[in-house]
C-alpha positions, 0 to 999 in steps of 0.5 A: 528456519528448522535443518528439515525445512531447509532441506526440504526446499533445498531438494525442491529446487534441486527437482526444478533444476534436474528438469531444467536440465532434462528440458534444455536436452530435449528441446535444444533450448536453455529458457521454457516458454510459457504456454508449450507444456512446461508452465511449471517449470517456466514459473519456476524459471521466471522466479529464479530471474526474479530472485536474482535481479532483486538479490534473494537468490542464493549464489549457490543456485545462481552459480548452478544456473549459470553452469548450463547457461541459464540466460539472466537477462543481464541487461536489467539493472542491478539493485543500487542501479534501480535505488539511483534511478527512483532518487532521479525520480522523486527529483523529477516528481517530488515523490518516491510513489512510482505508479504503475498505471500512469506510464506506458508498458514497458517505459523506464518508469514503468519498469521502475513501479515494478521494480517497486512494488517487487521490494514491497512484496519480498519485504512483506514476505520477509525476504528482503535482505537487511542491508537492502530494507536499512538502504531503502529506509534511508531514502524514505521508501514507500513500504506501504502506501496506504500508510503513505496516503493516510499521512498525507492527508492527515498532514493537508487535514491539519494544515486546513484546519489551522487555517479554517478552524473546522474539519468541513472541507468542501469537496469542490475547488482546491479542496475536492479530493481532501473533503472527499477523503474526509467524506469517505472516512466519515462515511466508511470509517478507517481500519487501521487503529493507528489511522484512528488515533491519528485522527483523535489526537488532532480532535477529528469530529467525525460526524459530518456537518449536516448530521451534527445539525440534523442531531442538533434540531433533533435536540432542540425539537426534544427540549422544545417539547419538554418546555411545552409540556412543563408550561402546560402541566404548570399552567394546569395545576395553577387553575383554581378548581370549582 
């Protein structure tokens, strides 16, 4: 990262921290609400809590913000207090996926897949420190979950087909939500590469049953047709002429 672009934001920060300043004169108070007129300066604000309850922010800043009293919010779990709290989790549920539809607003575990999908999106960002990526990866961390899902049912996909010897999973009983992901991979096709590969190196077919039968008829109906034609050129040239 280039002197200048640094200290261009380095002074950006330094205009929200000036207007914090001016707003906790003006108002008597040390934190903006949303929706009053200061909007800006309250996402401003809530990015700076985000940044330190993940531990991006720059101590220098935090050490400003604490010098007028900005209220943290100390009350939220530090980073190795939330990596212990998705290791009860996968315990609890055999899977470090925390989903964020499946708790109630504001319970533990929904506050977790927050605190999740938070790593995700600083580590996409490139804004996750290292030490933080290396003591995620230990753990098995979920960085993308299409990749994980993908994995998943390459797995299942592999295991039925040493058992069955065929890719056409049923979509009904036990097997419903694998034969429709199969279904839907046939159908719309994948766009990762990898995926792809993935897919080739365990000898996918990726026609499905009844259009490989439908190509096979159609085939036959040719071949059929060749014969009939051959007969009836052969059966013509061998009656004697007048």
């Amino acid at each position: 990262m280039s002197s200048t672009y640094q200290d261009h934001q380095d002074k950006k920060w330094k205009t929200h921290f000036d207007a914090l300043i001016r707003f906790q004169k003006e108002t008597g108070e040390n934190y903006p609400k949303p929706n009053t007129g200061w909007n800006s300066l309250y996402n401003w604000a809530k990015n700076q809590r985000r940044q330190y309850r993940s531990g991006v922010l720059k101590p220098s800043r935090s050490d400003f913000l604490s010098s007028i009293d900005f209220p943290w919010r100390t009350n939220n779990m530090t980073f190795e207090e939330r990596v212990k709290q998705l290791l009860v989790y996968r315990k609890k549920h055999r899977t470090l996926h925390v989903s964020q539809v499946a708790f109630n607003t504001g319970s533990e575990d929904h506050k977790l897949s927050r605190w999740v999908n938070e790593m995700r999106r600083l580590y996409n960002e490139n804004r996750l420190p290292l030490d933080r990526i290396q003591r995620l990866n230990r753990i098995g961390f979920i960085w993308n979950m299409e990749d994980e899902l993908f994995s998943k049912n390459l797995a299942k996909l592999r295991r039925f087909y040493k058992k069955q010897g065929h890719f056409d999973i049923p979509q009904t009983g036990k097997t419903k939500k694998l034969g429709s992901w199969v279904a839907q991979v046939r159908s719309r096709g994948l766009v990762k590469r990898h995926h792809v590969q993935a897919l080739n190196e365990i000898g996918f077919i990726w026609e499905g049953k009844y259009k490989r039968r439908h190509e096979a008829r159609k085939i036959m109906q040719e071949v059929d047709m060749k014969n009939y034609l051959t007969k009836k050129k052969n059966k013509i040239v061998s009656e004697p002429t007048e």
